[in-house]
TORRO-777556 format. One record per residue (C-alpha): residue in three letters; x, y, z. Coordinates in steps of 0.25 Angstrom, whole numbers, plus 5000, padded with zeros to 4 digits. Layout:
! residues N
<"ALA"; <X; Y; Z>>
...
//
This chain:
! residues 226
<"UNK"; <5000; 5000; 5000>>
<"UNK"; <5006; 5014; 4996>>
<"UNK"; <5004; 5026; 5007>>
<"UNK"; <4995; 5036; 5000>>
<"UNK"; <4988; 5047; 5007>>
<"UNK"; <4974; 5044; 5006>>
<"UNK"; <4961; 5044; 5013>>
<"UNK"; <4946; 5037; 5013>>
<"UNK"; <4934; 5043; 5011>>
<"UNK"; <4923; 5033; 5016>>
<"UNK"; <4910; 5032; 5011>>
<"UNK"; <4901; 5035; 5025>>
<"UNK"; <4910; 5049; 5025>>
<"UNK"; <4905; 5054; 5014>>
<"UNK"; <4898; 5067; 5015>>
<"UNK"; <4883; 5062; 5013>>
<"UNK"; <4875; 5074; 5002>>
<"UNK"; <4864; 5073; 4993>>
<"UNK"; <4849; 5072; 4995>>
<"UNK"; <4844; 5059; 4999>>
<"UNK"; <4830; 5065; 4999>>
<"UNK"; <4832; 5068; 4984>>
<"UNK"; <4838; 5054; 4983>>
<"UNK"; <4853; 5059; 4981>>
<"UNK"; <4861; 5054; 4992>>
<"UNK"; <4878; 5058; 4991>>
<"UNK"; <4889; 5055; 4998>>
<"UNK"; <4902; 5066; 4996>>
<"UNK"; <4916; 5061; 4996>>
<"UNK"; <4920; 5077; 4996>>
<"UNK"; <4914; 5091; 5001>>
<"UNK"; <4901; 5092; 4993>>
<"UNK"; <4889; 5103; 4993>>
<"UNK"; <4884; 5106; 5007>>
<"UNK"; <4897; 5098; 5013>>
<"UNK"; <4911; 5104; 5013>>
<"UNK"; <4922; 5098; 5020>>
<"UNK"; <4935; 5105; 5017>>
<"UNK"; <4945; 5094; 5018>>
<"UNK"; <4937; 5086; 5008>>
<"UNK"; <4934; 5094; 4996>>
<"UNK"; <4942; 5088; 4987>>
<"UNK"; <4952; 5076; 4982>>
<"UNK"; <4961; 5083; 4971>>
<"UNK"; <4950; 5086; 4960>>
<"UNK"; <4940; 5077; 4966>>
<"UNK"; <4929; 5086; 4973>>
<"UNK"; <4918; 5077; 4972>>
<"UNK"; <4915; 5062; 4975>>
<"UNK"; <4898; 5061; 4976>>
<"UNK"; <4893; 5046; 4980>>
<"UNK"; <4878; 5048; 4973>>
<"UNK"; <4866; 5041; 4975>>
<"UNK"; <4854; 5045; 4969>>
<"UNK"; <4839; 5039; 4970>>
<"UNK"; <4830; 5039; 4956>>
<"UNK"; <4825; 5051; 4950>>
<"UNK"; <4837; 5059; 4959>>
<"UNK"; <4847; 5067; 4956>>
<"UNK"; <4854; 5082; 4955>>
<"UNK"; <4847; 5090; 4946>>
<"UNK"; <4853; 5101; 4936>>
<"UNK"; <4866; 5106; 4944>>
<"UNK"; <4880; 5115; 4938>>
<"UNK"; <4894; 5111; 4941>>
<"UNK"; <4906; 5118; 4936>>
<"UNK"; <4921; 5114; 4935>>
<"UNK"; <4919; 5100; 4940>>
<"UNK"; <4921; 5088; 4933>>
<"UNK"; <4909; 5077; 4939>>
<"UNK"; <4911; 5062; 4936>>
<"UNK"; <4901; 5052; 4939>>
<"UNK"; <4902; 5038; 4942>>
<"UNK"; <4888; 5029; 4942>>
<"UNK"; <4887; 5018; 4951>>
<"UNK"; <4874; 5015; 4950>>
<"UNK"; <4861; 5019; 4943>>
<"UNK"; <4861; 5031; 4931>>
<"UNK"; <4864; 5044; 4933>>
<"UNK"; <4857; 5054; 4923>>
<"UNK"; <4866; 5065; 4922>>
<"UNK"; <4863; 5081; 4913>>
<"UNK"; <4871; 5092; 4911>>
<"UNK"; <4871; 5105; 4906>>
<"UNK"; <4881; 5099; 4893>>
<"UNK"; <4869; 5092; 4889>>
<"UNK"; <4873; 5079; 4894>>
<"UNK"; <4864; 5069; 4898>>
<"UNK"; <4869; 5055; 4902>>
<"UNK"; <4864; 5043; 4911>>
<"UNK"; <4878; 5038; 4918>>
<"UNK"; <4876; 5024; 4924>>
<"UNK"; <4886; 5014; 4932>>
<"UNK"; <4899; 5014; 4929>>
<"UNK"; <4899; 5028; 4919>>
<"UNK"; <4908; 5037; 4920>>
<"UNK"; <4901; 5053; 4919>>
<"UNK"; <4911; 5067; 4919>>
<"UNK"; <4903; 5080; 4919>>
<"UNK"; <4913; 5091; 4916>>
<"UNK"; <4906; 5104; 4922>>
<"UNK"; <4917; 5111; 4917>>
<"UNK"; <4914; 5127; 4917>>
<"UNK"; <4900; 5125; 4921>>
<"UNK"; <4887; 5111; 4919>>
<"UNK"; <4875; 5106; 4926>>
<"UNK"; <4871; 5092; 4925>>
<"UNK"; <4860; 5084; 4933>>
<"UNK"; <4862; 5070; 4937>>
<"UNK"; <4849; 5060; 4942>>
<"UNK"; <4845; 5047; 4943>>
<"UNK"; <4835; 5045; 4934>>
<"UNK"; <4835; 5029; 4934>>
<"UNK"; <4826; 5020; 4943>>
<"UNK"; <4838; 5016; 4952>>
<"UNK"; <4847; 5024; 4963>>
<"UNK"; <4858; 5029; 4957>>
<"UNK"; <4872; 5030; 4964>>
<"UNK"; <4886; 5039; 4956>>
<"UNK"; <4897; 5045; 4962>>
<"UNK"; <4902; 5059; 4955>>
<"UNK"; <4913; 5065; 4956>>
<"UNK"; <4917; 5079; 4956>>
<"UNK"; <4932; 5084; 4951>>
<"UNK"; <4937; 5098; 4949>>
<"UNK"; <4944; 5099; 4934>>
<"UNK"; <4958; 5105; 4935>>
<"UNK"; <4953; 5116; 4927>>
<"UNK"; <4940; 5127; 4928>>
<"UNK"; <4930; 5128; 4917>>
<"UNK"; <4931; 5117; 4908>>
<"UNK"; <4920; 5113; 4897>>
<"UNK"; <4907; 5105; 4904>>
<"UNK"; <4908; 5090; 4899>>
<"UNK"; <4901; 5076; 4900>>
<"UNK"; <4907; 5061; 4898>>
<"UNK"; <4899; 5050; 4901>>
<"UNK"; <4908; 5036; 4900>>
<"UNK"; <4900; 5024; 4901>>
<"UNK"; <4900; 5009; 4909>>
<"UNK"; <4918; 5015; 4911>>
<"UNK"; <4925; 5003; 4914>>
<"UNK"; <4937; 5004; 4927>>
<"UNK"; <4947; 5014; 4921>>
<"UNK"; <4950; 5028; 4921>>
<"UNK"; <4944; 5041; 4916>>
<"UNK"; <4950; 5054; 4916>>
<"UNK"; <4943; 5066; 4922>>
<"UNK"; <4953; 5077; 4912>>
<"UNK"; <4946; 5091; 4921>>
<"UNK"; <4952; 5086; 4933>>
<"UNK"; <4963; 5079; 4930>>
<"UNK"; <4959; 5066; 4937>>
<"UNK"; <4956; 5051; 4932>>
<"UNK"; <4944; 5042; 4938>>
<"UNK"; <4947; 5028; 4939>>
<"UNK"; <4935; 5018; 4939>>
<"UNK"; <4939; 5004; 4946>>
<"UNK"; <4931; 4991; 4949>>
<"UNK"; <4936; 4981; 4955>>
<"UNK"; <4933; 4967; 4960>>
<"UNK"; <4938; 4962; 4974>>
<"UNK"; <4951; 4959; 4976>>
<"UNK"; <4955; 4968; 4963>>
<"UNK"; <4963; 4980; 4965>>
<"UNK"; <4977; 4988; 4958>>
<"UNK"; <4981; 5002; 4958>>
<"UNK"; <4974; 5016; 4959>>
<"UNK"; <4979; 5027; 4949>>
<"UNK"; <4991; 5037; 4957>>
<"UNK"; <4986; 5050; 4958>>
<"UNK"; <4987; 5063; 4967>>
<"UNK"; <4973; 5060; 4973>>
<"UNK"; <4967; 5046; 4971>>
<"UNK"; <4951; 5045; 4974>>
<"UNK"; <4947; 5033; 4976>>
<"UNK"; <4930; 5032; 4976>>
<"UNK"; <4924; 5017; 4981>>
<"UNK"; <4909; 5016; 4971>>
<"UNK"; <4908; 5002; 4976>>
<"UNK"; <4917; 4989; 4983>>
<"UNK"; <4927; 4990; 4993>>
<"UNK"; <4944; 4992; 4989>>
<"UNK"; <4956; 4994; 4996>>
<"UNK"; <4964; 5007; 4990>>
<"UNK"; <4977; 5008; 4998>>
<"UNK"; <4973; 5001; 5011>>
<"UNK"; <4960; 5008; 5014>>
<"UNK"; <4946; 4999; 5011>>
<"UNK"; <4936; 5009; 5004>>
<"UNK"; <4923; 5005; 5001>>
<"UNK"; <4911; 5010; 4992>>
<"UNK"; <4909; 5025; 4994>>
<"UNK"; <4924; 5025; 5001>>
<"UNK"; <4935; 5035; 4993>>
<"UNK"; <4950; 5037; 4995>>
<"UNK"; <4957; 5048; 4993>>
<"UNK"; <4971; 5047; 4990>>
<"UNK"; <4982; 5058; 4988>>
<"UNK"; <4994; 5054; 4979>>
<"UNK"; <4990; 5041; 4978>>
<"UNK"; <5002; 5032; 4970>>
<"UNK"; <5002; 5016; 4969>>
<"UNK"; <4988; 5016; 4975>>
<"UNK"; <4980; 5001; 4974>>
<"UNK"; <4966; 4997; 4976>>
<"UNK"; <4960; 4983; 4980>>
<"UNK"; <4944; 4980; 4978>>
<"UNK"; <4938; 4974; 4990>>
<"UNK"; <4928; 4970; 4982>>
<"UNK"; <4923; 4974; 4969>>
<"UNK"; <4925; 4989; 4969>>
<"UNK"; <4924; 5002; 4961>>
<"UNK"; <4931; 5014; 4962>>
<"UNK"; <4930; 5028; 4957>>
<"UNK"; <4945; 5033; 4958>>
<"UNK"; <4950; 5046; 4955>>
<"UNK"; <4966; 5051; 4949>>
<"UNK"; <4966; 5063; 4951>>
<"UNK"; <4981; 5073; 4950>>
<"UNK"; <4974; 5087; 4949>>
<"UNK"; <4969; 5097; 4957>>
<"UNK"; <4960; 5107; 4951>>
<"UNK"; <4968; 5118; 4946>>
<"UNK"; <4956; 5129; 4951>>
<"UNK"; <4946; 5131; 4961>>
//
Protein backbone atom coordinates (compact mmCIF):
# COMPACT_ATOMS: atom_id res chain seq x y z
CA UNK A 1 0.00 0.00 0.00
CA UNK A 2 1.50 3.47 -0.89
CA UNK A 3 1.01 6.41 1.76
CA UNK A 4 -1.17 8.90 -0.05
CA UNK A 5 -3.02 11.84 1.63
CA UNK A 6 -6.57 10.89 1.61
CA UNK A 7 -9.77 10.88 3.28
CA UNK A 8 -13.47 9.37 3.20
CA UNK A 9 -16.53 10.67 2.81
CA UNK A 10 -19.35 8.25 4.01
CA UNK A 11 -22.57 7.96 2.79
CA UNK A 12 -24.77 8.84 6.18
CA UNK A 13 -22.46 12.35 6.37
CA UNK A 14 -23.67 13.58 3.39
CA UNK A 15 -25.60 16.76 3.70
CA UNK A 16 -29.33 15.55 3.25
CA UNK A 17 -31.36 18.50 0.60
CA UNK A 18 -34.06 18.14 -1.87
CA UNK A 19 -37.67 18.03 -1.33
CA UNK A 20 -39.06 14.87 -0.34
CA UNK A 21 -42.58 16.14 -0.29
CA UNK A 22 -42.04 16.90 -4.02
CA UNK A 23 -40.46 13.49 -4.19
CA UNK A 24 -36.80 14.82 -4.86
CA UNK A 25 -34.70 13.51 -2.02
CA UNK A 26 -30.47 14.53 -2.33
CA UNK A 27 -27.74 13.63 -0.58
CA UNK A 28 -24.57 16.40 -1.05
CA UNK A 29 -21.00 15.27 -0.95
CA UNK A 30 -20.06 19.37 -0.91
CA UNK A 31 -21.58 22.74 0.13
CA UNK A 32 -24.74 23.03 -1.67
CA UNK A 33 -27.63 25.74 -1.84
CA UNK A 34 -28.91 26.51 1.83
CA UNK A 35 -25.85 24.52 3.24
CA UNK A 36 -22.19 25.89 3.34
CA UNK A 37 -19.46 24.44 5.10
CA UNK A 38 -16.14 26.29 4.35
CA UNK A 39 -13.72 23.56 4.47
CA UNK A 40 -15.68 21.49 1.98
CA UNK A 41 -16.62 23.43 -1.06
CA UNK A 42 -14.45 22.11 -3.34
CA UNK A 43 -11.97 18.94 -4.55
CA UNK A 44 -9.71 20.70 -7.32
CA UNK A 45 -12.44 21.56 -9.90
CA UNK A 46 -15.02 19.25 -8.51
CA UNK A 47 -17.66 21.56 -6.80
CA UNK A 48 -20.61 19.29 -7.02
CA UNK A 49 -21.30 15.55 -6.22
CA UNK A 50 -25.46 15.25 -5.89
CA UNK A 51 -26.77 11.44 -5.07
CA UNK A 52 -30.53 12.07 -6.72
CA UNK A 53 -33.45 10.33 -6.30
CA UNK A 54 -36.47 11.36 -7.86
CA UNK A 55 -40.32 9.77 -7.55
CA UNK A 56 -42.43 9.85 -10.92
CA UNK A 57 -43.69 12.72 -12.39
CA UNK A 58 -40.80 14.87 -10.14
CA UNK A 59 -38.15 16.69 -11.06
CA UNK A 60 -36.46 20.43 -11.32
CA UNK A 61 -38.20 22.51 -13.59
CA UNK A 62 -36.69 25.15 -15.91
CA UNK A 63 -33.58 26.54 -14.00
CA UNK A 64 -30.08 28.73 -15.48
CA UNK A 65 -26.56 27.84 -14.87
CA UNK A 66 -23.39 29.51 -15.91
CA UNK A 67 -19.76 28.42 -16.22
CA UNK A 68 -20.33 24.92 -14.92
CA UNK A 69 -19.77 21.90 -16.64
CA UNK A 70 -22.70 19.35 -15.15
CA UNK A 71 -22.18 15.50 -15.90
CA UNK A 72 -24.76 13.12 -15.16
CA UNK A 73 -24.58 9.50 -14.55
CA UNK A 74 -28.11 7.29 -14.40
CA UNK A 75 -28.28 4.44 -12.37
CA UNK A 76 -31.40 3.66 -12.57
CA UNK A 77 -34.83 4.87 -14.32
CA UNK A 78 -34.77 7.66 -17.17
CA UNK A 79 -33.91 10.95 -16.68
CA UNK A 80 -35.81 13.48 -19.14
CA UNK A 81 -33.44 16.27 -19.55
CA UNK A 82 -34.24 20.15 -21.76
CA UNK A 83 -32.18 22.95 -22.32
CA UNK A 84 -32.24 26.33 -23.57
CA UNK A 85 -29.81 24.72 -26.66
CA UNK A 86 -32.87 23.02 -27.80
CA UNK A 87 -31.71 19.79 -26.60
CA UNK A 88 -34.08 17.32 -25.48
CA UNK A 89 -32.73 13.75 -24.48
CA UNK A 90 -34.10 10.76 -22.31
CA UNK A 91 -30.62 9.55 -20.41
CA UNK A 92 -30.98 6.07 -19.05
CA UNK A 93 -28.60 3.43 -17.06
CA UNK A 94 -25.30 3.46 -17.79
CA UNK A 95 -25.37 6.94 -20.30
CA UNK A 96 -22.92 9.33 -19.88
CA UNK A 97 -24.66 13.25 -20.13
CA UNK A 98 -22.30 16.86 -20.23
CA UNK A 99 -24.17 19.93 -20.36
CA UNK A 100 -21.80 22.74 -21.07
CA UNK A 101 -23.38 25.95 -19.41
CA UNK A 102 -20.81 27.78 -20.64
CA UNK A 103 -21.58 31.75 -20.71
CA UNK A 104 -25.06 31.14 -19.65
CA UNK A 105 -28.14 27.82 -20.24
CA UNK A 106 -31.35 26.54 -18.61
CA UNK A 107 -32.34 23.07 -18.66
CA UNK A 108 -34.91 21.01 -16.70
CA UNK A 109 -34.46 17.62 -15.78
CA UNK A 110 -37.71 14.95 -14.57
CA UNK A 111 -38.72 11.80 -14.23
CA UNK A 112 -41.28 11.36 -16.42
CA UNK A 113 -41.22 7.25 -16.45
CA UNK A 114 -43.52 5.09 -14.25
CA UNK A 115 -40.38 3.89 -11.99
CA UNK A 116 -38.15 6.06 -9.19
CA UNK A 117 -35.49 7.26 -10.87
CA UNK A 118 -32.00 7.54 -8.95
CA UNK A 119 -28.44 9.71 -10.89
CA UNK A 120 -25.76 11.22 -9.61
CA UNK A 121 -24.55 14.64 -11.13
CA UNK A 122 -21.74 16.30 -10.93
CA UNK A 123 -20.78 19.68 -10.97
CA UNK A 124 -17.09 21.05 -12.34
CA UNK A 125 -15.81 24.47 -12.64
CA UNK A 126 -14.05 24.82 -16.38
CA UNK A 127 -10.61 26.35 -16.27
CA UNK A 128 -11.71 29.03 -18.32
CA UNK A 129 -15.07 31.63 -17.95
CA UNK A 130 -17.51 32.04 -20.74
CA UNK A 131 -17.30 29.32 -23.10
CA UNK A 132 -19.97 28.23 -25.71
CA UNK A 133 -23.16 26.14 -23.94
CA UNK A 134 -23.01 22.61 -25.25
CA UNK A 135 -24.72 19.01 -24.96
CA UNK A 136 -23.19 15.35 -25.38
CA UNK A 137 -25.26 12.48 -24.66
CA UNK A 138 -22.98 9.03 -25.09
CA UNK A 139 -24.99 6.05 -24.76
CA UNK A 140 -24.97 2.32 -22.83
CA UNK A 141 -20.57 3.87 -22.29
CA UNK A 142 -18.84 0.68 -21.50
CA UNK A 143 -15.84 1.05 -18.34
CA UNK A 144 -13.36 3.54 -19.87
CA UNK A 145 -12.38 7.11 -19.65
CA UNK A 146 -14.10 10.20 -20.92
CA UNK A 147 -12.49 13.59 -21.00
CA UNK A 148 -14.18 16.41 -19.39
CA UNK A 149 -11.80 19.17 -21.89
CA UNK A 150 -13.59 22.69 -19.85
CA UNK A 151 -12.09 21.59 -16.76
CA UNK A 152 -9.25 19.77 -17.53
CA UNK A 153 -10.31 16.46 -15.80
CA UNK A 154 -11.07 12.87 -17.01
CA UNK A 155 -13.93 10.59 -15.53
CA UNK A 156 -13.14 7.08 -15.37
CA UNK A 157 -16.13 4.39 -15.22
CA UNK A 158 -15.27 0.93 -13.55
CA UNK A 159 -17.24 -2.19 -12.79
CA UNK A 160 -15.89 -4.66 -11.29
CA UNK A 161 -16.84 -8.23 -10.11
CA UNK A 162 -15.48 -9.40 -6.54
CA UNK A 163 -12.15 -10.16 -6.06
CA UNK A 164 -11.37 -7.89 -9.35
CA UNK A 165 -9.31 -4.90 -8.70
CA UNK A 166 -5.74 -2.95 -10.54
CA UNK A 167 -4.67 0.54 -10.42
CA UNK A 168 -6.50 3.91 -10.33
CA UNK A 169 -5.18 6.66 -12.82
CA UNK A 170 -2.37 9.22 -10.66
CA UNK A 171 -3.49 12.51 -10.40
CA UNK A 172 -3.25 15.72 -8.24
CA UNK A 173 -6.85 15.11 -6.85
CA UNK A 174 -8.32 11.53 -7.15
CA UNK A 175 -12.29 11.20 -6.40
CA UNK A 176 -13.26 8.23 -6.10
CA UNK A 177 -17.56 7.94 -6.04
CA UNK A 178 -19.03 4.27 -4.72
CA UNK A 179 -22.73 3.93 -7.27
CA UNK A 180 -23.04 0.39 -5.95
CA UNK A 181 -20.82 -2.69 -4.29
CA UNK A 182 -18.14 -2.54 -1.72
CA UNK A 183 -14.07 -2.01 -2.71
CA UNK A 184 -10.89 -1.46 -1.00
CA UNK A 185 -8.98 1.81 -2.46
CA UNK A 186 -5.67 2.12 -0.46
CA UNK A 187 -6.65 0.20 2.74
CA UNK A 188 -10.06 2.04 3.49
CA UNK A 189 -13.51 -0.17 2.73
CA UNK A 190 -16.02 2.16 1.05
CA UNK A 191 -19.14 1.23 0.13
CA UNK A 192 -22.30 2.60 -1.92
CA UNK A 193 -22.80 6.23 -1.43
CA UNK A 194 -18.93 6.26 0.16
CA UNK A 195 -16.29 8.76 -1.71
CA UNK A 196 -12.49 9.26 -1.23
CA UNK A 197 -10.67 11.97 -1.70
CA UNK A 198 -7.20 11.67 -2.50
CA UNK A 199 -4.41 14.46 -2.97
CA UNK A 200 -1.51 13.57 -5.20
CA UNK A 201 -2.60 10.26 -5.52
CA UNK A 202 0.55 8.09 -7.49
CA UNK A 203 0.39 4.04 -7.80
CA UNK A 204 -2.88 3.91 -6.18
CA UNK A 205 -4.98 0.34 -6.51
CA UNK A 206 -8.56 -0.64 -6.05
CA UNK A 207 -9.90 -4.36 -5.00
CA UNK A 208 -13.89 -4.92 -5.42
CA UNK A 209 -15.60 -6.51 -2.53
CA UNK A 210 -18.12 -7.56 -4.50
CA UNK A 211 -19.29 -6.51 -7.76
CA UNK A 212 -18.64 -2.76 -7.72
CA UNK A 213 -19.08 0.46 -9.71
CA UNK A 214 -17.16 3.60 -9.52
CA UNK A 215 -17.38 6.93 -10.83
CA UNK A 216 -13.63 8.17 -10.53
CA UNK A 217 -12.62 11.43 -11.21
CA UNK A 218 -8.47 12.68 -12.63
CA UNK A 219 -8.62 15.70 -12.17
CA UNK A 220 -4.72 18.25 -12.38
CA UNK A 221 -6.38 21.87 -12.68
CA UNK A 222 -7.74 24.13 -10.87
CA UNK A 223 -10.08 26.72 -12.26
CA UNK A 224 -7.91 29.57 -13.50
CA UNK A 225 -11.10 32.20 -12.27
CA UNK A 226 -13.40 32.73 -9.71
Amino acid sequence: MTHVRRAVQRAGERFRGGDPEAGIETWHAFSFSGFYDPDNVRFGPLAACNEEHLAPGAGFAEHPHRDVEIVTWVVEGELTHEDSTGRRAVVRPGDLQRFSAGSGARHSERNEGSAPLRFVQMWLTPSEADGEPSYELLPRVPDGAYPLAGAEAVLHVRRLGAGEGGALPDGQWLYVHVVRGRARVEGDVVSEGDALRLFEAVGVTVEALDSAELLIWEMSAEPHFG
